[in-house]
C-alpha positions in Angstrom: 0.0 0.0 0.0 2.7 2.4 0.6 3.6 2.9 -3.2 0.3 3.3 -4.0 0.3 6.8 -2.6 3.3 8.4 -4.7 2.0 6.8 -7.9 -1.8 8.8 -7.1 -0.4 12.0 -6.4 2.1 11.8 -9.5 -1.5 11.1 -11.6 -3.4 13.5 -9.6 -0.5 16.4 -10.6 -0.5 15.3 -14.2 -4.0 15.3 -14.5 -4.5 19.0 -12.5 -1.8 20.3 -15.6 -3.7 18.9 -18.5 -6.8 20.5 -17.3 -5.2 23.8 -16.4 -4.4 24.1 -20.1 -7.6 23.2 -21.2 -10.0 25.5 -19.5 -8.8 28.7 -21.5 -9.4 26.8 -24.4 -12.9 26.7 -23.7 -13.6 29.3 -21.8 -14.6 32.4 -24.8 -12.1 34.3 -26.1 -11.4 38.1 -25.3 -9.7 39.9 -27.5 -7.9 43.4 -25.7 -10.0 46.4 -27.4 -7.1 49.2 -29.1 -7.4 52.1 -27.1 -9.4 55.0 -28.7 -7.3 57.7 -30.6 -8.0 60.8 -29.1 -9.8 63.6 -31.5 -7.1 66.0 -33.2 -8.9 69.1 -32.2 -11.5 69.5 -29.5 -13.9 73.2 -30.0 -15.8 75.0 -27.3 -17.7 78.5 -27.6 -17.5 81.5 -25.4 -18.9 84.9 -25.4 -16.9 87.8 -26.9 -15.5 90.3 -24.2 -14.5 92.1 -27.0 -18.2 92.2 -29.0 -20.2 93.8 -26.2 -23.4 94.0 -27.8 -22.7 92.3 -31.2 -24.2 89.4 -32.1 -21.0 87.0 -32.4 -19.2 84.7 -30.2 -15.7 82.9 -30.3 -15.1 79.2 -31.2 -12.2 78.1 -29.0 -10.1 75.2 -31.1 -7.1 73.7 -29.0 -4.7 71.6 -31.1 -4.4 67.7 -29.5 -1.6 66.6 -32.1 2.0 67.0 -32.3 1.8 68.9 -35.3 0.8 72.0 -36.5 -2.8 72.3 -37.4 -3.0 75.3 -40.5 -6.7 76.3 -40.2 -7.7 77.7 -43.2 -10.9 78.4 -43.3 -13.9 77.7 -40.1 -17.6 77.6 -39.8 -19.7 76.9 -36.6 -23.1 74.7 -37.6 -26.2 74.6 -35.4 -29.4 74.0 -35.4 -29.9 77.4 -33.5 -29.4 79.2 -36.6 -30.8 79.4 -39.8 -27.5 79.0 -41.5 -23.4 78.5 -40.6 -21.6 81.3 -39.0 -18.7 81.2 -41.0 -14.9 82.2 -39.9 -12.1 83.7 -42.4 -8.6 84.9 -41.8 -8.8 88.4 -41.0 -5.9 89.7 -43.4 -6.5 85.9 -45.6 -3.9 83.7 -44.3 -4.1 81.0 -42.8 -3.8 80.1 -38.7 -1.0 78.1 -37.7 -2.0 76.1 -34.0 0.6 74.4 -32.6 0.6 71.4 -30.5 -1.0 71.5 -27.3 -2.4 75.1 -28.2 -5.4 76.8 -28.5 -7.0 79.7 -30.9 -10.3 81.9 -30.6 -11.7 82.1 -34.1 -14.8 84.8 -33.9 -17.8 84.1 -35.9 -20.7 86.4 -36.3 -24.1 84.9 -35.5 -26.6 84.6 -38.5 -30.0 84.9 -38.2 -31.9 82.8 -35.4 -33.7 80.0 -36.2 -37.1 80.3 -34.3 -38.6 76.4 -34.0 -39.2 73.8 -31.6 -36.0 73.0 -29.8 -34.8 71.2 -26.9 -33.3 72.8 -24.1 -29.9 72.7 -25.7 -28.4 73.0 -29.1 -26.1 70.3 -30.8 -23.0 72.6 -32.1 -20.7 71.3 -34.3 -17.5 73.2 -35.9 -16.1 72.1 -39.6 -12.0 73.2 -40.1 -10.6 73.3 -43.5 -7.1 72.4 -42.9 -5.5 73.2 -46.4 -3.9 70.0 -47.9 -4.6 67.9 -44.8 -8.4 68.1 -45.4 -11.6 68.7 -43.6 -11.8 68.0 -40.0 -15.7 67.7 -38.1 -15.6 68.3 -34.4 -18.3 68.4 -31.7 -18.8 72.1 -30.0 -19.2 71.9 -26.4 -21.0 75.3 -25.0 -20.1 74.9 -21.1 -21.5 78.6 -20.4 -24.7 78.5 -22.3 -23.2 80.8 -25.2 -25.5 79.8 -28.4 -28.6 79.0 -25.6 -28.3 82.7 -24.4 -27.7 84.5 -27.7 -30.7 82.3 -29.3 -33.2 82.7 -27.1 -32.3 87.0 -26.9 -32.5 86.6 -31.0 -36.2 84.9 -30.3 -37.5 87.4 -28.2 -36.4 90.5 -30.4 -37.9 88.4 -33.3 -41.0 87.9 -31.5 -41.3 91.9 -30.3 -40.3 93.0 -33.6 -43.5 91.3 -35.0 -45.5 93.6 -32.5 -43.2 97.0 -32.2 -39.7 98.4 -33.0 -38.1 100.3 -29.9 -35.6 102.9 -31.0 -33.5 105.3 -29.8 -33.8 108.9 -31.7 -30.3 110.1 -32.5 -31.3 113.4 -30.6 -30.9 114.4 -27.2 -32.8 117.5 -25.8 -30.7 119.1 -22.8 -32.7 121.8 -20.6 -31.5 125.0 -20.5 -29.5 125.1 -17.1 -27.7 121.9 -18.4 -29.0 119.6 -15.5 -31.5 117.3 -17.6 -32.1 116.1 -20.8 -35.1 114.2 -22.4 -34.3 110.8 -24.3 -36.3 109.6 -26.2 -37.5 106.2 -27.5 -39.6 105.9 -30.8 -42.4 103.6 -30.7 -43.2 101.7 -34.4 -46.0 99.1 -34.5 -45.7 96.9 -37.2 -49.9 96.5 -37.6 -49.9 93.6 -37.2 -51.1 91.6 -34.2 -50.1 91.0 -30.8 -48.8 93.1 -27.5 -46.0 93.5 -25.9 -45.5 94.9 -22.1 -42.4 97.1 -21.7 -40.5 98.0 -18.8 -37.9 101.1 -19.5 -34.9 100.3 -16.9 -32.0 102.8 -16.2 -28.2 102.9 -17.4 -25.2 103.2 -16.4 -24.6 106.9 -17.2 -28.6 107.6 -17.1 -31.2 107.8 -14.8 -34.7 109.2 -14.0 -34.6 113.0 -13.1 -36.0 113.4 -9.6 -40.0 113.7 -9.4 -40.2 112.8 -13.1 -40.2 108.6 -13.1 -40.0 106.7 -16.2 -43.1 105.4 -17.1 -43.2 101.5 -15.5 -45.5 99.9 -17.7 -46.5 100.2 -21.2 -48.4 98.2 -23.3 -47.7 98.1 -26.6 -50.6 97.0 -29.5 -49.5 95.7 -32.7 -52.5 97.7 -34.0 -51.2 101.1 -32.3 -49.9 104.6 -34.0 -46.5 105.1 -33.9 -46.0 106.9 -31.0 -42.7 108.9 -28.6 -42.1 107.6 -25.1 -39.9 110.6 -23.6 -37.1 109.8 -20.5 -36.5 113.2 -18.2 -32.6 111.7 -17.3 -30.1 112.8 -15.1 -26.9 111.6 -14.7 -26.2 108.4 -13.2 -22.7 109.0 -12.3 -20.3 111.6 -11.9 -16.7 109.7 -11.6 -13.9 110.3 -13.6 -14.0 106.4 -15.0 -17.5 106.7 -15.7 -17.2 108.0 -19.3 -13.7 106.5 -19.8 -14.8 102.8 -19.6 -18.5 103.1 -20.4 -19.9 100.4 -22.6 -23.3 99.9 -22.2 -24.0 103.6 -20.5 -26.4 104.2 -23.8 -27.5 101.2 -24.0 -31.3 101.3 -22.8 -32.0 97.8 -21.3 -35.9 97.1 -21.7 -37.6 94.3 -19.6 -39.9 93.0 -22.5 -42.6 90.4 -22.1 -45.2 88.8 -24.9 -48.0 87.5 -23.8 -47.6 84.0 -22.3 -44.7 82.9 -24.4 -41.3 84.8 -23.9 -39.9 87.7 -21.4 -36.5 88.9 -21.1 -34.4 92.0 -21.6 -33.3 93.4 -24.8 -31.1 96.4 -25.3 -31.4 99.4 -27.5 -28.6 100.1 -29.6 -28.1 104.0 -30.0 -27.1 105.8 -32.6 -23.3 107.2 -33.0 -25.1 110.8 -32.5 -27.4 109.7 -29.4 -24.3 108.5 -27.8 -21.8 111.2 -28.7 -24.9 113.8 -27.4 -25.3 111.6 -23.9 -21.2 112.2 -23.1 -21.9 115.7 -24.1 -24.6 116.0 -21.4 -22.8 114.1 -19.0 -19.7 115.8 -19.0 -21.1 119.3 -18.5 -23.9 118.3 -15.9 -21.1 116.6 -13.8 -19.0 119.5 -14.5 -21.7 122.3 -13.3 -24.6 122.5 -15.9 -24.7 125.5 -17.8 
């Protein structure tokens, strides 16, 4: 009996080795999946520090690669808008983005397109890359850039079907130089429809005292043109206030239709209204007349 025992375990190890080669055999077979390539380029958009109160916004491209990237020739595509909002080389040559580097390419927005949309908008931005071809690349919008500017571009569309709101290039100063009238003209389009405006102050203008701004007007489609007047004052009297004023003749209105959209558009003044508000500013701070 004792040499049965070495002779069973010499089998027993045998037979544990032939099966531990067989099981992977039949067990299925996984094959290692190649790592994805990374994208060449990845795109994002931002708003324009540089475009206050222009209707574009800046693709940002960054280069993945380790070579140069020449961008020719860029266009932003969504279905925001009614049509691409193409990119060019401002003095027609081509960008150069090097590896690990990243370029804003401005793009001016085209005309909104008005539908049924989700709450987001699927962005997409197409490079021409000269001899190394066309390259398709998902646009991320992290702050809400096309959102924002669409739904603004909505809500003028849909109060320009009721009214235009514009500034008159004219500004009336009184005669001691302390307050001068704006004022805003009113041009139904005959439409149909209303539109409920609230007038809000600026930066370098505000209501004259015991003479408020009307608060709320109602606007008919149906109307005659009509003149909203503004007794203003100045807002502001520091030495910076004219120096880095951007939107100090900018009226904001606080616009609502019906049941459907509300939000704040701004009126864009003419050269002349502006020019004439600095004017007024400048002496009223300074003493009047």
């Amino acid at each position: 009996m004792t040499g049965i025992a070495p002779i069973a375990a010499v089998i027993f190890t045998v037979a544990a080795g032939v099966l531990v080669q067989t099981i992977p055999r039949l067990l299925p077979t996984q094959t290692a999946e190649a790592p994805e390539e990374p994208p060449a380029a990845s795109a994002s958009l931002a708003a324009s520090r540089l475009s206050f109160g222009e209707r574009s916004l800046n693709v940002l491209v960054e280069n993945h690669t380790e070579e140069d990237l020449v961008i020719s020739a860029a266009q932003l595509e969504s279905a925001a808008y009614s049509e691409p909002a193409p990119w060019t080389p401002a003095d027609g040559d081509a960008t150069t983005l090097r590896p690990g580097g990243r370029v804003a390419l401005p793009v001016e927005l085209p005309e909104a397109a008005c539908g049924n949309h989700g709450p987001g908008f699927e962005s997409s931005v197409r490079l021409e890359l000269g001899a190394a071809g066309e390259l398709i690349i998902p646009a991320t919008d992290p702050y809400r850039t096309v959102a924002q500017a669409h739904g603004q571009d909505c809500l003028q569309q849909e109060v320009d079907a009721v009214a235009s709101f514009a500034l008159a290039p004219e500004l009336e100063v009184a005669a001691d130089g302390r307050t001068a009238v704006v004022r805003i003209l009113v041009t139904p389009s005959g439409g149909s429809g209303m539109v409920n405006v609230r007038i809000g102050s600026t930066t370098l203008l505000s209501e004259a005292p015991g003479q408020p701004w009307p608060r709320e007007i109602e606007v008919d489609a149906a109307d005659e043109p009509s003149v909203i007047q503004l007794q203003a004052v100045p807002a502001r009297c520091d030495a910076h206030g004219l120096a880095e004023d951007k939107a100090g003749t900018r009226f904001p209105l606080e616009v609502g239709i019906a049941a459907t959209r509300n939000g704040q558009l701004r009126l864009e003044p003419p050269a002349e209204f502006t020019a004439a508000v600095y004017g007024f500013v400048r002496s009223a701070c300074a003493g009047g007349g």
